[in-house]
Structures are given as C-alpha cells and as structure tokens.
N, CA, C and O atoms as a GROMACS GRO file, in nm:
protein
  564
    1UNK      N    1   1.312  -0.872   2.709
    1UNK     CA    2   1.191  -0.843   2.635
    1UNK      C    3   1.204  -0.712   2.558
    1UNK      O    4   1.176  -0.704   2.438
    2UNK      N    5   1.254  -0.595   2.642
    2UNK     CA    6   1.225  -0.484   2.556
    2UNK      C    7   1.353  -0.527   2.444
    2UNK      O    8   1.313  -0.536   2.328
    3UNK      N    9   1.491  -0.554   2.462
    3UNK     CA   10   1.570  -0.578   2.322
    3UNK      C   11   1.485  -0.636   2.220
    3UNK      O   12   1.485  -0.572   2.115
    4UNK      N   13   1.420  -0.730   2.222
    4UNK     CA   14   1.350  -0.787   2.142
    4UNK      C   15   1.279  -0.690   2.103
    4UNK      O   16   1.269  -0.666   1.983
    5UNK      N   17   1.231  -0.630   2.176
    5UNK     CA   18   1.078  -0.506   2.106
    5UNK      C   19   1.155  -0.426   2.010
    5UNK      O   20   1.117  -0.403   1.895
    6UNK      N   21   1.289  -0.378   2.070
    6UNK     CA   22   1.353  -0.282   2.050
    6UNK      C   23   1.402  -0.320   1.867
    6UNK      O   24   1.376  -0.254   1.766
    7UNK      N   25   1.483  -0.457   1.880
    7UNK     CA   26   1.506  -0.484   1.734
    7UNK      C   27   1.467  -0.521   1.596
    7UNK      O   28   1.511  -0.515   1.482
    8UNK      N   29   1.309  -0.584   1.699
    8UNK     CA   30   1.177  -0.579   1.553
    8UNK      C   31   1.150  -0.436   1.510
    8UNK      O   32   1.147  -0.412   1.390
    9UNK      N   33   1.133  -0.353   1.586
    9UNK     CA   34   1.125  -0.198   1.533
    9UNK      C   35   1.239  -0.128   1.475
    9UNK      O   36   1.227  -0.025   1.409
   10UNK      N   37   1.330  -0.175   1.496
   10UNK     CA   38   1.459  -0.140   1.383
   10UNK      C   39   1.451  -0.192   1.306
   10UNK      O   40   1.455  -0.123   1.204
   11UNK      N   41   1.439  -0.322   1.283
   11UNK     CA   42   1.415  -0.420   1.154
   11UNK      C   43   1.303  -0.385   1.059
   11UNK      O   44   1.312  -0.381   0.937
   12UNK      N   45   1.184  -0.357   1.142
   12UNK     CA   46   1.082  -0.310   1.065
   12UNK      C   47   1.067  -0.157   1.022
   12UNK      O   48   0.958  -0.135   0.969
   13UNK      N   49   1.146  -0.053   1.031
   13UNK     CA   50   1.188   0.044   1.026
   13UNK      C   51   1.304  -0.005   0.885
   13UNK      O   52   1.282   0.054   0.779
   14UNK      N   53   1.382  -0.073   0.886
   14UNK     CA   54   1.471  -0.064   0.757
   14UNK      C   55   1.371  -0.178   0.652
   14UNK      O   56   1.403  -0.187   0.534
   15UNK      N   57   1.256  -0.258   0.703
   15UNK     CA   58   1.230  -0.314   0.578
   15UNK      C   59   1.098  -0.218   0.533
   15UNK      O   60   1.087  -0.215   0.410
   16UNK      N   61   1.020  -0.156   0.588
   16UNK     CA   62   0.972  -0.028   0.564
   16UNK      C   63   1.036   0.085   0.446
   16UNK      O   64   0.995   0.143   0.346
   17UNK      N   65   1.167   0.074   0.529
   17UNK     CA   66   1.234   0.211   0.391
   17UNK      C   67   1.259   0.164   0.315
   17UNK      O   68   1.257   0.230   0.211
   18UNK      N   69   1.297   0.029   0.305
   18UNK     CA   70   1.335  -0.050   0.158
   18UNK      C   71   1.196  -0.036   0.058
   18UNK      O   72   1.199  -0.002  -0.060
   19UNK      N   73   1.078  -0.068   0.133
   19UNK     CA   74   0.944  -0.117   0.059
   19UNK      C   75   0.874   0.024   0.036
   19UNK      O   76   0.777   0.030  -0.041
   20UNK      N   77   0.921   0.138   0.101
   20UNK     CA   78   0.912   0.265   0.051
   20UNK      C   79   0.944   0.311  -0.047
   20UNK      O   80   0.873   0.372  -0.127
   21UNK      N   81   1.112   0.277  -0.057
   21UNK     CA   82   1.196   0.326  -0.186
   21UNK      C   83   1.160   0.232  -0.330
   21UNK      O   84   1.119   0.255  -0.443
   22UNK      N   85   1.191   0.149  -0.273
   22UNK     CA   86   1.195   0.013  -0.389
   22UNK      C   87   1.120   0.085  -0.531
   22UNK      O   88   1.169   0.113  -0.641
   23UNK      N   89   0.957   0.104  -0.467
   23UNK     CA   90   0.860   0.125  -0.608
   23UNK      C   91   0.901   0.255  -0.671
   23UNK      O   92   0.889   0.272  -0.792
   24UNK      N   93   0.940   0.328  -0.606
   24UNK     CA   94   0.997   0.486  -0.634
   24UNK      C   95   1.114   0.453  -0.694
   24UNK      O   96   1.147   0.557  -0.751
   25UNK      N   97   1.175   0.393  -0.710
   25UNK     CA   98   1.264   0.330  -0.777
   25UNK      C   99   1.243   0.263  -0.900
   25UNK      O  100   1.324   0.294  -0.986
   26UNK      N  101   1.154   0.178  -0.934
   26UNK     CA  102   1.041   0.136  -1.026
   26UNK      C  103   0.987   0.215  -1.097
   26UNK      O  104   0.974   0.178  -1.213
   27UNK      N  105   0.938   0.343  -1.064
   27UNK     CA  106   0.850   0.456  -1.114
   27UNK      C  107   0.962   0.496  -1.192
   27UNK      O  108   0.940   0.483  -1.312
   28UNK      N  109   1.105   0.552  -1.158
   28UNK     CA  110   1.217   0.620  -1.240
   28UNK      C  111   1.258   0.566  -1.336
   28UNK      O  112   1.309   0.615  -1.437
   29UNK      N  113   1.228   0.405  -1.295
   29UNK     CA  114   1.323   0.308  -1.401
   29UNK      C  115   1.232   0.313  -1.486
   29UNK      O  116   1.284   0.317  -1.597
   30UNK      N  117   1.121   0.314  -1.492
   30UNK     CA  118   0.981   0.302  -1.581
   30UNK      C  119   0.976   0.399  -1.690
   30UNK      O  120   0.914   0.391  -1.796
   31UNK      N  121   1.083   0.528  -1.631
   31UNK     CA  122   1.042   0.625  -1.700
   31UNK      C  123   1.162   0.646  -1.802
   31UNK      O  124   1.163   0.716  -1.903
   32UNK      N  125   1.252   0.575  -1.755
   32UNK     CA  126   1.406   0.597  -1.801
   32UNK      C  127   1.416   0.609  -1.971
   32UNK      O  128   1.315   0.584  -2.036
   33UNK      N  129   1.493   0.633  -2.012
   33UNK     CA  130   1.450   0.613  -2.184
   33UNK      C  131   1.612   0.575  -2.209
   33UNK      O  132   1.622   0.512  -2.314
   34UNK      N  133   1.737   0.595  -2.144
   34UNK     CA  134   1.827   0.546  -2.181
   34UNK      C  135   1.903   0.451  -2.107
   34UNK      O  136   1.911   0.468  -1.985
   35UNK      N  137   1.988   0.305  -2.189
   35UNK     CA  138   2.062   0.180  -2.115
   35UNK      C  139   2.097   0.250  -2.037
   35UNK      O  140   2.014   0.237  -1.948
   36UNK      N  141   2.201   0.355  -1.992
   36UNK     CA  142   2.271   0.363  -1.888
   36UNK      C  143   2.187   0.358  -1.743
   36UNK      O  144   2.199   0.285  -1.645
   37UNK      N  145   2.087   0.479  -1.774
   37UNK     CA  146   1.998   0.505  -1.685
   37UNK      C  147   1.919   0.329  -1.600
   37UNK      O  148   1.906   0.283  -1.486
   38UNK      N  149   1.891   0.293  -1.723
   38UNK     CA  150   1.806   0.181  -1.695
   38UNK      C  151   1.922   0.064  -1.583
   38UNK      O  152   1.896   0.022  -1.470
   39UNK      N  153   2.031   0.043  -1.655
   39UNK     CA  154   2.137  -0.049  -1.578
   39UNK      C  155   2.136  -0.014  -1.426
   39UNK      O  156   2.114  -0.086  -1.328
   40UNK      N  157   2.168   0.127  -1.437
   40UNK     CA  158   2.204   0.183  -1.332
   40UNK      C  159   2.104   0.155  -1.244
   40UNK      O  160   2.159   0.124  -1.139
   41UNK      N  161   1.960   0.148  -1.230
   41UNK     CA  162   1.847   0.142  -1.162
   41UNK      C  163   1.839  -0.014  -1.122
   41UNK      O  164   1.794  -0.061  -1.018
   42UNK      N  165   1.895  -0.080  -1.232
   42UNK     CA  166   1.890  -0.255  -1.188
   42UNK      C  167   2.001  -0.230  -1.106
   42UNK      O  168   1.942  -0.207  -1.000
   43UNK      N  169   2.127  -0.219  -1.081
   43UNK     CA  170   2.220  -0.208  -0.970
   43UNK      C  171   2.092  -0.122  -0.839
   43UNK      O  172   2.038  -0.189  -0.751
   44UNK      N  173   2.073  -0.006  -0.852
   44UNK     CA  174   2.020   0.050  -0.760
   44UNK      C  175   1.892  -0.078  -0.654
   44UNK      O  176   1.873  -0.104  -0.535
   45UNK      N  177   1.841  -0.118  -0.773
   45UNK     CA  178   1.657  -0.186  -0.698
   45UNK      C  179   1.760  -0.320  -0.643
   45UNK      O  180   1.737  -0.335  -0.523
   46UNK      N  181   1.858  -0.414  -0.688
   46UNK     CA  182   1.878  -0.488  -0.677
   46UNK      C  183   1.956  -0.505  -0.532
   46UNK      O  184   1.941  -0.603  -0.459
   47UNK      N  185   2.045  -0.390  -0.503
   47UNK     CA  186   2.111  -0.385  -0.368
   47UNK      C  187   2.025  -0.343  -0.267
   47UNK      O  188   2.041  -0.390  -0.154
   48UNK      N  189   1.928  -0.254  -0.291
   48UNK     CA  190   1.825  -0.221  -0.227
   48UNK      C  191   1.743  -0.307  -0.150
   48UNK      O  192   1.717  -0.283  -0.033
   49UNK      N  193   1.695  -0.424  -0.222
   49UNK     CA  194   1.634  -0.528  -0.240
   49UNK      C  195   1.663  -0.621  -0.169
   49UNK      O  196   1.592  -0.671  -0.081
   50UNK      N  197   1.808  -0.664  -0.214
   50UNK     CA  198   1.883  -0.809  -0.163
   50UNK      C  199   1.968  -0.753  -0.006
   50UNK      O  200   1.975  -0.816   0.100
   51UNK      N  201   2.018  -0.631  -0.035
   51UNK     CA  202   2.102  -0.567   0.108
   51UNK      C  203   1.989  -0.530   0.186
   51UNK      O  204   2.009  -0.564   0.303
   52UNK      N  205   1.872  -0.471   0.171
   52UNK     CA  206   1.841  -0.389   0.294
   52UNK      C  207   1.675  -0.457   0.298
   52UNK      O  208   1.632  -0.511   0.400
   53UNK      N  209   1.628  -0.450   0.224
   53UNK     CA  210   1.493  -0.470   0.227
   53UNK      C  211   1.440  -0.615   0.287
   53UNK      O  212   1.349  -0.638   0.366
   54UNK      N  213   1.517  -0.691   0.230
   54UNK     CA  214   1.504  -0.864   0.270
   54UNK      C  215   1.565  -0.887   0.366
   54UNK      O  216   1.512  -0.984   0.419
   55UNK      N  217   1.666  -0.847   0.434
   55UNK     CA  218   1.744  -0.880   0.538
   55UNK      C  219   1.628  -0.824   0.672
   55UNK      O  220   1.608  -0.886   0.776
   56UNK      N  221   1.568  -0.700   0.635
   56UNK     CA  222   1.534  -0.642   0.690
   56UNK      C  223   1.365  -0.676   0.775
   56UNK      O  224   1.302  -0.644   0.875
   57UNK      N  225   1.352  -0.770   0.643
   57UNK     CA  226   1.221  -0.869   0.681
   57UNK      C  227   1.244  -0.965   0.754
   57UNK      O  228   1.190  -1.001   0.858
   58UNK      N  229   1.336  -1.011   0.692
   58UNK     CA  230   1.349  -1.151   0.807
   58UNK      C  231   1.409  -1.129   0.881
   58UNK      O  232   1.387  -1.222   0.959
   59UNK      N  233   1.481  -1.068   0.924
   59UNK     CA  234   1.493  -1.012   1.093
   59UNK      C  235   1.418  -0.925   1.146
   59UNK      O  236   1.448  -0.877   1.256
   60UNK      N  237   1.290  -0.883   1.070
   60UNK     CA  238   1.159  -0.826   1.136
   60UNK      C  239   1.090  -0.942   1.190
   60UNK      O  240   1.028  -0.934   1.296
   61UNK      N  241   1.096  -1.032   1.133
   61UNK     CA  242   0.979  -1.179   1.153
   61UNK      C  243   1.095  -1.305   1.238
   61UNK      O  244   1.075  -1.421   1.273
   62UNK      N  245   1.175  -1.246   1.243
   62UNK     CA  246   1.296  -1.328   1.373
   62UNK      C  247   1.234  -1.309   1.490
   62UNK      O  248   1.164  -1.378   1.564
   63UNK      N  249   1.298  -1.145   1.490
   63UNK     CA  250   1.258  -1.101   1.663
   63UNK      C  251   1.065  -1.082   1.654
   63UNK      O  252   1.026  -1.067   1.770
   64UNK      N  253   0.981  -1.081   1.585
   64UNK     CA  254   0.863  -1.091   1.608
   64UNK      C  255   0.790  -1.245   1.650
   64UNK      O  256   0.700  -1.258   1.734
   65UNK      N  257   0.830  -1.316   1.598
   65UNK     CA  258   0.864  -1.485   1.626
   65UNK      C  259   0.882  -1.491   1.764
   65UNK      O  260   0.810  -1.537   1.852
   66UNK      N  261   1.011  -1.429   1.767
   66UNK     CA  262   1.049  -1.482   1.925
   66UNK      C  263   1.003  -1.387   2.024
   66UNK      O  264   1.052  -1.410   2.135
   67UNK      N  265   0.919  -1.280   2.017
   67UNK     CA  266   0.863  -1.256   2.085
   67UNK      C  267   0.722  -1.299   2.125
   67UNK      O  268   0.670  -1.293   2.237
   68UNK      N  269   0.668  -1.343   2.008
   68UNK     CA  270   0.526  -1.426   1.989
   68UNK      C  271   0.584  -1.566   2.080
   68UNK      O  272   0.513  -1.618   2.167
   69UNK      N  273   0.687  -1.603   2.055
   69UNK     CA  274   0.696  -1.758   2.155
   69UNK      C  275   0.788  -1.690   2.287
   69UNK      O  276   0.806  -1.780   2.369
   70UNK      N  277   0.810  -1.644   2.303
   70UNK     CA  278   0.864  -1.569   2.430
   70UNK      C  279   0.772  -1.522   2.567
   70UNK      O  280   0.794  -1.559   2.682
   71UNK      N  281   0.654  -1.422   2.517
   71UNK     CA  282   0.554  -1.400   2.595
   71UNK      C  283   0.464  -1.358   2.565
   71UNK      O  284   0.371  -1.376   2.644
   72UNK      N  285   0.435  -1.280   2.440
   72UNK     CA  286   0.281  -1.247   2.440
   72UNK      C  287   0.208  -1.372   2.336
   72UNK      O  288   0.086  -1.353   2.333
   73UNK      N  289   0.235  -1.448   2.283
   73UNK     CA  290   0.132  -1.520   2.222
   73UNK      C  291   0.076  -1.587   2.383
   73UNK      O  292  -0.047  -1.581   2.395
   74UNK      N  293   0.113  -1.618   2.443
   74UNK     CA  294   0.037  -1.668   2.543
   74UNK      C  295  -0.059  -1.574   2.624
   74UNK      O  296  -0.150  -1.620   2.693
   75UNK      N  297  -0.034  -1.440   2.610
   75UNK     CA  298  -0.064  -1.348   2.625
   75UNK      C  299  -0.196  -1.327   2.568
   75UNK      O  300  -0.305  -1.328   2.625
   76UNK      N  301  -0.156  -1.302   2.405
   76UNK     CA  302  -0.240  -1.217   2.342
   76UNK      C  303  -0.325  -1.366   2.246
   76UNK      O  304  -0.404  -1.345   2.154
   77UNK      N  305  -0.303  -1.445   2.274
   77UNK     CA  306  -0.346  -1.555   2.154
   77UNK      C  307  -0.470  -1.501   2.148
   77UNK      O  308  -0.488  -1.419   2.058
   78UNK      N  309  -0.611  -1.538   2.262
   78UNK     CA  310  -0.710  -1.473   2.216
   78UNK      C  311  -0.773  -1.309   2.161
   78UNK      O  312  -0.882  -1.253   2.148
   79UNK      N  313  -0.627  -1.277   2.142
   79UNK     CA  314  -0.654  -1.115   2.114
   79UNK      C  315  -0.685  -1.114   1.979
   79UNK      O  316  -0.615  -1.187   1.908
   80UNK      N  317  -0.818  -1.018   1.900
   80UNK     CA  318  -0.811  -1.008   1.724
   80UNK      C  319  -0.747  -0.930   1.730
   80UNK      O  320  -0.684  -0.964   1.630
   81UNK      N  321  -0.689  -0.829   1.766
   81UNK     CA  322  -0.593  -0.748   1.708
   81UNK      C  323  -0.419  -0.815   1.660
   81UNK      O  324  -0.339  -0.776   1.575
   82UNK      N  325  -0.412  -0.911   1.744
   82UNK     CA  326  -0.279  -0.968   1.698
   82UNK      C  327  -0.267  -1.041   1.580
   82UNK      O  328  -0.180  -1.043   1.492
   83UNK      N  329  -0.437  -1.136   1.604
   83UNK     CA  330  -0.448  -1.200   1.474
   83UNK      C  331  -0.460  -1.158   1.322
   83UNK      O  332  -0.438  -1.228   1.223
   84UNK      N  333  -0.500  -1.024   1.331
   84UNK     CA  334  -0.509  -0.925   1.222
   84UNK      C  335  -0.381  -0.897   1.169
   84UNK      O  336  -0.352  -0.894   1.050
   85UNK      N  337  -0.311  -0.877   1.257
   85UNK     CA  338  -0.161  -0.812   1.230
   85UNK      C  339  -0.106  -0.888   1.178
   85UNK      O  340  -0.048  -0.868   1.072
   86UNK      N  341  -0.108  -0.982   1.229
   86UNK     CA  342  -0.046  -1.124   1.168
   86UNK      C  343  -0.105  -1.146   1.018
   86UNK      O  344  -0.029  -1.202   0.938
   87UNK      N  345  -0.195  -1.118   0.987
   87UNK     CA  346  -0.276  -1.143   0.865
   87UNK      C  347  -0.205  -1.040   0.758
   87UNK      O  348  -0.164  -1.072   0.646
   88UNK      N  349  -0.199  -0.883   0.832
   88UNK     CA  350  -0.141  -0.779   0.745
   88UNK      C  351   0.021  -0.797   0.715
   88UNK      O  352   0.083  -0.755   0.617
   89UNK      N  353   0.080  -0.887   0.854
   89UNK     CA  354   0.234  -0.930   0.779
   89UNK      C  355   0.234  -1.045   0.697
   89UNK      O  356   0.343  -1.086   0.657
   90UNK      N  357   0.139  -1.100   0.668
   90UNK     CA  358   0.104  -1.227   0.580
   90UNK      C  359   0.074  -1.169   0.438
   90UNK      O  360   0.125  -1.228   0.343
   91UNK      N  361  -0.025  -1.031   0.408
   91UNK     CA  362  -0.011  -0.961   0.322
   91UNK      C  363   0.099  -0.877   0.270
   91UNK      O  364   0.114  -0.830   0.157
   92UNK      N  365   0.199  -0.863   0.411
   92UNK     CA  366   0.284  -0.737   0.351
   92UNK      C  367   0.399  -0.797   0.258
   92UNK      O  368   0.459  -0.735   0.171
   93UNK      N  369   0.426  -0.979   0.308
   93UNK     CA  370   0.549  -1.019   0.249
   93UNK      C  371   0.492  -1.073   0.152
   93UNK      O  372   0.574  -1.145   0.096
   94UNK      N  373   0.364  -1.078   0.086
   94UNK     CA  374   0.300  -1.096   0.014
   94UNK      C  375   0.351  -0.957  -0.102
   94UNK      O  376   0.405  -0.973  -0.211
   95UNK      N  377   0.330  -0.877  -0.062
   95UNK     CA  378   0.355  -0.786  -0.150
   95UNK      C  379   0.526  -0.712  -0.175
   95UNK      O  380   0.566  -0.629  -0.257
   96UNK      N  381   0.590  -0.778  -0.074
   96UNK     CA  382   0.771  -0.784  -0.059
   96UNK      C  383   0.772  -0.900  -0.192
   96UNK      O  384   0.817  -0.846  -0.293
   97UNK      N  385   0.739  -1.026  -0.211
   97UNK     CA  386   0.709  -1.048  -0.305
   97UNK      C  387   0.654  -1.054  -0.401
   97UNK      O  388   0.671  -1.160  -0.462
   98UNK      N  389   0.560  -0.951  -0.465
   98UNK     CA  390   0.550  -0.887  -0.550
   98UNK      C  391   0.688  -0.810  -0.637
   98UNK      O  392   0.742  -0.832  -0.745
   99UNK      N  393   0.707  -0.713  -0.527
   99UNK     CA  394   0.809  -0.631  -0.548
   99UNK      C  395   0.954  -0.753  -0.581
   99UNK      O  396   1.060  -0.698  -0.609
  100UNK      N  397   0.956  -0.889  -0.577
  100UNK     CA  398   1.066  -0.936  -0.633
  100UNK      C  399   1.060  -0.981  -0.763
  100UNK      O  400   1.159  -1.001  -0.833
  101UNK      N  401   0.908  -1.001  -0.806
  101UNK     CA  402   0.868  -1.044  -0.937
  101UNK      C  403   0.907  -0.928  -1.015
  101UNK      O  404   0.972  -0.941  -1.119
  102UNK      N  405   0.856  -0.773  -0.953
  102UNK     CA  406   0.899  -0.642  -1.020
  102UNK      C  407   1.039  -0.671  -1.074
  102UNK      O  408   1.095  -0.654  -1.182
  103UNK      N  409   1.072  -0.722  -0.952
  103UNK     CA  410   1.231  -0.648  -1.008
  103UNK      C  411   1.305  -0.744  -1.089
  103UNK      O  412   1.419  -0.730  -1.134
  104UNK      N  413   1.193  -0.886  -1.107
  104UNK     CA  414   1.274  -0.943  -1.207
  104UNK      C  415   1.277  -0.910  -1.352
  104UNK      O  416   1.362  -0.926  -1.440
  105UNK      N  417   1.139  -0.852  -1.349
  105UNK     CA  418   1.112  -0.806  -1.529
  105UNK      C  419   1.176  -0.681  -1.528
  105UNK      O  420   1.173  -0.617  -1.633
  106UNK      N  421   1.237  -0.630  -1.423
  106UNK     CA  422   1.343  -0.491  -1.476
  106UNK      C  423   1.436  -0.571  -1.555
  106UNK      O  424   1.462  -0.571  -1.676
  107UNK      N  425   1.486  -0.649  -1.442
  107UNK     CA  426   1.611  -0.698  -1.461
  107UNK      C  427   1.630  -0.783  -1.592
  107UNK      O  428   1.741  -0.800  -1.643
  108UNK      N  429   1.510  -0.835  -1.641
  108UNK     CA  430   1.569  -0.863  -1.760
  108UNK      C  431   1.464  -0.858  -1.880
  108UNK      O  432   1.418  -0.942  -1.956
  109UNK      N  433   1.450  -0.726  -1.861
  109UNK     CA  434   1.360  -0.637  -1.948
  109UNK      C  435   1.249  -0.696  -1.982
  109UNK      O  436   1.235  -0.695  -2.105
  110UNK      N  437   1.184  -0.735  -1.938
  110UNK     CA  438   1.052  -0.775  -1.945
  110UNK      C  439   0.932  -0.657  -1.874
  110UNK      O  440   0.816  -0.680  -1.909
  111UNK      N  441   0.946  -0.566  -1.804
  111UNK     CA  442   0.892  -0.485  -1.755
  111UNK      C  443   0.773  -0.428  -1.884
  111UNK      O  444   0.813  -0.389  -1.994
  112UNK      N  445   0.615  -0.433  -1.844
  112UNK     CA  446   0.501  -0.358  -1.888
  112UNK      C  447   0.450  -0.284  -1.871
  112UNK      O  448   0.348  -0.250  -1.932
  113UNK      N  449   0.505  -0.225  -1.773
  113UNK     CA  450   0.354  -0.139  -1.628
  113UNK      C  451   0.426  -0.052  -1.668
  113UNK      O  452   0.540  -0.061  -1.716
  114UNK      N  453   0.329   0.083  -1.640
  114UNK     CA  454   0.393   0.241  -1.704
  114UNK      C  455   0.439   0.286  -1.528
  114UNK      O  456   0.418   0.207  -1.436
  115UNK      N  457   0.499   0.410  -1.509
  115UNK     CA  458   0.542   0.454  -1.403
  115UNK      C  459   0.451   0.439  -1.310
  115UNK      O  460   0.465   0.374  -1.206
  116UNK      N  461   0.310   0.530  -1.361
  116UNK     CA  462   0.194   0.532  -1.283
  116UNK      C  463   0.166   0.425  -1.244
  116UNK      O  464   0.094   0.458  -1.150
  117UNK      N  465   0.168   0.287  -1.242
  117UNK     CA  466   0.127   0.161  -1.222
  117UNK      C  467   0.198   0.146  -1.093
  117UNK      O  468   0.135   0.110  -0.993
  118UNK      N  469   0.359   0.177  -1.088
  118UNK     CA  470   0.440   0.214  -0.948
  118UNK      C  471   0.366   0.272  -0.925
  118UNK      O  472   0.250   0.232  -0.924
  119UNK      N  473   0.403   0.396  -0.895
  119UNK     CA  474   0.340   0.550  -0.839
  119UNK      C  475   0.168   0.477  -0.778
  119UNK      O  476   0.129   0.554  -0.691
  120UNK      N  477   0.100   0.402  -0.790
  120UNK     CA  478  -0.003   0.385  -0.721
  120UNK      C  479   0.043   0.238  -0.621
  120UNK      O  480  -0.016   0.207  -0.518
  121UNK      N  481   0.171   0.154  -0.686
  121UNK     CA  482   0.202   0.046  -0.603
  121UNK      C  483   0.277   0.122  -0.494
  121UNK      O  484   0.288   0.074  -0.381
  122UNK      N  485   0.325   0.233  -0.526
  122UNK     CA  486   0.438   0.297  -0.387
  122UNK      C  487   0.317   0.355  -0.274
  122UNK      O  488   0.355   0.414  -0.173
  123UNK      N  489   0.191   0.335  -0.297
  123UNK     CA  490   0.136   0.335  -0.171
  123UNK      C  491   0.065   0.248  -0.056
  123UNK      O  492   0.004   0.262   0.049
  124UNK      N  493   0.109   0.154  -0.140
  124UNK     CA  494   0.066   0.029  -0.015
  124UNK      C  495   0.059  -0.012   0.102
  124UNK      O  496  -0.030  -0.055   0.176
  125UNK      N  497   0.304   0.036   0.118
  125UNK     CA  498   0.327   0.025   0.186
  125UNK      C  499   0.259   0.132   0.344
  125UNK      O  500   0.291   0.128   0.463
  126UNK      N  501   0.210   0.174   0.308
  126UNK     CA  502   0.191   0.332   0.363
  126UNK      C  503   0.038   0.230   0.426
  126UNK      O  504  -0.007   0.236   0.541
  127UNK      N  505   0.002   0.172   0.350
  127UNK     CA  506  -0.162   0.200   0.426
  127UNK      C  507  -0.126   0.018   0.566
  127UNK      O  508  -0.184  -0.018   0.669
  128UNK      N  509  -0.017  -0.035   0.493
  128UNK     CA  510   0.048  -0.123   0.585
  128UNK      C  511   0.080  -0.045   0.711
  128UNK      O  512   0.037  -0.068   0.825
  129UNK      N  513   0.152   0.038   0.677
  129UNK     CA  514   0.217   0.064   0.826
  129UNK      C  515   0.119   0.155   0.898
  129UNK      O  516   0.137   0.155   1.020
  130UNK      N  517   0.024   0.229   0.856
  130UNK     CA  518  -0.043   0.271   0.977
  130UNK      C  519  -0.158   0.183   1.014
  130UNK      O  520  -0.230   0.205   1.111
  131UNK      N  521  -0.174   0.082   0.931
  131UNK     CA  522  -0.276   0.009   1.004
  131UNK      C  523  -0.215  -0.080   1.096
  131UNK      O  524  -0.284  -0.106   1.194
  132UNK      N  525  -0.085  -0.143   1.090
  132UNK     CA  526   0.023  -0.249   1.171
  132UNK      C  527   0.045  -0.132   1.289
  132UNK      O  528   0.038  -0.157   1.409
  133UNK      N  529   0.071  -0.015   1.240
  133UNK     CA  530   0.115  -0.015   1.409
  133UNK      C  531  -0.003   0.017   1.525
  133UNK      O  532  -0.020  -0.019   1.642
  134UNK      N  533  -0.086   0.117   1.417
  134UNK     CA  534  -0.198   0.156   1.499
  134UNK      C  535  -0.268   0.017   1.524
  134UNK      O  536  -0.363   0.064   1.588
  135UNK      N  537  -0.290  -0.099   1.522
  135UNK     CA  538  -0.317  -0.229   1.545
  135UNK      C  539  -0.219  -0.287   1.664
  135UNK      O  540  -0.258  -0.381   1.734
  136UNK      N  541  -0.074  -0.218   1.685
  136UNK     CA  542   0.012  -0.285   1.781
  136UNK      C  543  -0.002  -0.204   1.891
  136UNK      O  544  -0.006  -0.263   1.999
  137UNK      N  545  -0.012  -0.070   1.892
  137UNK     CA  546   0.008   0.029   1.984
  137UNK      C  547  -0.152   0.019   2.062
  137UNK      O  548  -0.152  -0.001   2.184
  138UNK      N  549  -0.300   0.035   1.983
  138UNK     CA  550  -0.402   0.078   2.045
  138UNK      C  551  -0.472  -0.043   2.063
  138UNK      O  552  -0.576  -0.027   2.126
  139UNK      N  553  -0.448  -0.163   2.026
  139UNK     CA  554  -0.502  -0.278   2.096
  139UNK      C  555  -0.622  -0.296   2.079
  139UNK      O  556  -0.695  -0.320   2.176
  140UNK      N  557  -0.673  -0.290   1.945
  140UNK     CA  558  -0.840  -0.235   2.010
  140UNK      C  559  -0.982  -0.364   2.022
  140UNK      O  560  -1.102  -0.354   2.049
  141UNK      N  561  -0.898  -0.467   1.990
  141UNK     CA  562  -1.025  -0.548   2.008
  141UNK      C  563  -0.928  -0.718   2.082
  141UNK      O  564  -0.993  -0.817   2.114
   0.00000   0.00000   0.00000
C-alpha cells in the first residue's frame, strides 16, 4: 500500500512540474520575436510535454487507480472528499489537455494569445494542487 502511495506522489510531483513549467514556457515563446528563439521553445515545450509531463500523468492515474481498486474506494466510496478530487483530476487532465492544444499552435504557428494570456494560464495549476492535496490530506467531508 504505502509503494503505491509512495509512487502516485512522485508521479504527481513530476506531472505537477511539467504543468508548472509548460505555460512559463508559453509565456517566453509568446514573447520571442526571433525563429531561433521560437524553434528552440518548440524543442523545449515539446520534450517537456511528451517526456515528462504525460508520462507523468498517466502514471499518476496508474498508481491512483490501483489504489482506488486496491483499498480505499471501498473505503472511501461514500466519502465527498474523494469524489471531489476525482472531479478536480477530471478537470486537471482537462486542462493537461488544453496545454496540448497550446502547444500545437506553437508548433505550427498558429499561436494568438499574448504572454499575459499564459502568465494568467500558469496559475491554475497552483490552485489544483492545493485544493487536491488539502482535499487528500484533511478529509473534510
């Protein structure tokens, strides 16, 4: 049980920093004014993206899976706090895909949104993770 605990929180810890960086990444490319710069940022969002960020989800929602069929959904089924959470990882890969639509109009220059348009998407992730954990840790309903 705890490995399991142990490797959704690593997992969700690297798809976190991906969904941290990613838009901050977005914001620079937004601002870029020359090809090199700009290429360089499609290599950057794209390994980012495909290496760390996505891998990093679905082996967040592996070991969360198998801990949900392992022991606490039987556990916690009537709990709202789980069901919530579940709702906010239903939103968050919701917005992991977002961030792939982003990175397709980098990638092939279709991009509209000014930096600032990032710069207010790079805080999402943020209001995700303290409501997911403070929802996992304090249990409250």
């Amino acid at each position: 049980m705890y490995w399991l605990k142990a490797m959704h929180l690593i997992f969700m810890v690297t798809w976190f920093a991906g969904l941290f960086y990613l838009p901050r990444l977005f914001v620079y490319h937004a601002m870029s004014e020359d090809e090199i710069s700009r290429e360089r940022f499609k290599i950057m969002e794209s390994k980012l993206f495909y290496g760390i960020t996505t891998p990093g989800m679905l082996l967040t929602f592996l070991f969360g899976f198998w801990m949900l069929y392992d022991y606490a959904w039987t556990l916690y089924q009537a709990a709202g706090w789980l069901h919530v959470k579940l709702l906010l990882l239903a939103l968050m890969a919701g917005y992991h895909l977002m961030c792939w639509f982003w990175l397709q109009d980098f990638k092939h220059g279709r991009n509209r949104r000014s930096h600032v348009f990032y710069r207010w998407m790079n805080e999402i992730p943020v209001l995700f993770l303290v409501s997911i954990v403070l929802l996992a840790v304090l249990k409250p309903f």
